[in-house]
C-alpha positions as CSV (number, residue, x, y, z in Angstrom):
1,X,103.8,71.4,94.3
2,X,101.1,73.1,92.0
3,X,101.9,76.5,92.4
4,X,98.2,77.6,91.9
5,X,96.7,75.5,94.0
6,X,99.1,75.1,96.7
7,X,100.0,79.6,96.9
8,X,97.0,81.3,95.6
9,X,94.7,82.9,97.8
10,X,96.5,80.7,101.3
11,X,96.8,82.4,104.3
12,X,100.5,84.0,105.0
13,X,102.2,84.2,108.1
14,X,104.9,86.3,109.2
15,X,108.5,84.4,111.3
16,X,106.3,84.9,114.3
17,X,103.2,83.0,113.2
18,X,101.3,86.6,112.9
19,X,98.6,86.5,110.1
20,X,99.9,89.4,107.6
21,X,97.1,89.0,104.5
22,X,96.6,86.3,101.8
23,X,98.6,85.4,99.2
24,X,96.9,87.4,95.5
25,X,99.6,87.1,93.3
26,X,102.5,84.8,91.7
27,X,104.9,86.6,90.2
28,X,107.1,84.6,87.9
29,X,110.6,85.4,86.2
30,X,111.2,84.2,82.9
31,X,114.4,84.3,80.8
32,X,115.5,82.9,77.8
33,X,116.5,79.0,77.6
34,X,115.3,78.6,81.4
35,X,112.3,77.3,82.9
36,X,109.9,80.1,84.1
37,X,110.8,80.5,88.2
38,X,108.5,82.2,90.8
39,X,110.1,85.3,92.0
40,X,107.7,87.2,94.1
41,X,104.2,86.5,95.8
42,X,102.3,89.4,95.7
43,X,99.4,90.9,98.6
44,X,97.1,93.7,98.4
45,X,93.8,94.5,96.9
46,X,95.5,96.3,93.4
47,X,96.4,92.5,92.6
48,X,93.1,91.1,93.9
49,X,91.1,93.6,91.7
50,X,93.6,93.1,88.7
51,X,92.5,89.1,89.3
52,X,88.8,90.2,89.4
53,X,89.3,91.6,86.0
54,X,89.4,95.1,84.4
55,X,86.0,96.5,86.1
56,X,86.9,95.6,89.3
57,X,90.4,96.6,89.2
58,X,89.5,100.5,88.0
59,X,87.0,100.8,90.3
60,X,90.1,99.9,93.6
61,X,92.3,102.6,91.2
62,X,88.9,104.9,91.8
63,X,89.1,103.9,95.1
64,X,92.4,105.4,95.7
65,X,92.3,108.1,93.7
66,X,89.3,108.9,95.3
67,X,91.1,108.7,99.0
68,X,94.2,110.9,97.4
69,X,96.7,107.9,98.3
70,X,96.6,106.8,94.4
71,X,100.0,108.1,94.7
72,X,101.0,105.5,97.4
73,X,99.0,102.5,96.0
74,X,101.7,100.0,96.0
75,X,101.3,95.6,95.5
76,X,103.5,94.2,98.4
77,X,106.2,91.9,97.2
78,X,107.7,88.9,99.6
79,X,110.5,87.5,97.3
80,X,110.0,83.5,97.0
81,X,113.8,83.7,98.6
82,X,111.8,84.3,101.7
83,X,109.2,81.8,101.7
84,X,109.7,79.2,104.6
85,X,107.2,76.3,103.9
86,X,104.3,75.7,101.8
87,X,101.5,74.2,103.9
88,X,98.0,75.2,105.7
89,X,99.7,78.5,105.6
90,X,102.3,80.1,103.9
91,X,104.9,80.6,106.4
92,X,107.4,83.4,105.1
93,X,110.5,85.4,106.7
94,X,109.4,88.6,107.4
95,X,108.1,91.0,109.9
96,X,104.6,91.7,110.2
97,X,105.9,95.4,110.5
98,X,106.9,95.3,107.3
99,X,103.7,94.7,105.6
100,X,101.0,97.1,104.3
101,X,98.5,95.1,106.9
102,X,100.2,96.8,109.6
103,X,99.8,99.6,107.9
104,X,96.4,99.5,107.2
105,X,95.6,98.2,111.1
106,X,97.7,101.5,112.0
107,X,95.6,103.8,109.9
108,X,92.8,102.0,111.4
109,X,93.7,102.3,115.0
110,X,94.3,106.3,114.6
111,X,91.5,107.0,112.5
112,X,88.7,105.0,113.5
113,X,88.9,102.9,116.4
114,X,90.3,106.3,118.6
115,X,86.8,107.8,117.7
116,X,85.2,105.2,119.3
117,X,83.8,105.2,122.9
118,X,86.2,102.6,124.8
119,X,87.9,101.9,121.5
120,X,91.4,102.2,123.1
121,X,91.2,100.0,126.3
């Protein structure tokens, strides 16, 4: 497998097939006399922006700061433990619950899609 080709930016889906975001971020462990081992993949738009580069990634920090939830601005972390199978998707073991996508659709749902005229049917 080539990790960069094969995990970056794929599509990641929770043990029941959900979509739950893409995949941003490798995280890799490293200690001495081993071979580097991939420990985490990482989702959210903090490791997106810090991909981007530095401009992009203050102006998501603004972002936040800006919203007051800089204080909650957190990269979400599926350990490679949890990682099913490495194909058209990235199937991984955990719930879709779980993930700052629900989160996010949550907010979404109270905030925004309540205000709107037949937005709850």
């Amino acid at each position: 497998m080539l990790l960069i080709r094969d995990v970056l930016d794929k599509q990641m889906v929770d043990q029941e097939q959900n979509r739950i975001g893409k995949a941003d971020g490798v995280v890799l462990s490293l200690s001495d006399g081993d071979p580097p081992r991939v420990a985490f993949i990482e989702m959210g738009s903090l490791t997106l922006s810090r991909r981007l580069g530095r401009w992009p990634h203050r102006f998501v920090l603004w972002l936040y700061r800006a919203a007051g939830t800089d204080d909650r601005a957190e990269v979400f972390r599926v350990p490679w433990a949890k990682v099913r199978d490495v194909g058209i998707d990235i199937e991984v073991a955990v719930d879709r619950r779980e993930t700052p996508l629900e989160r996010c659709q949550d907010w979404l749902r109270r905030h925004v899609i309540s205000w709107i005229p037949g937005g709850q049917s």
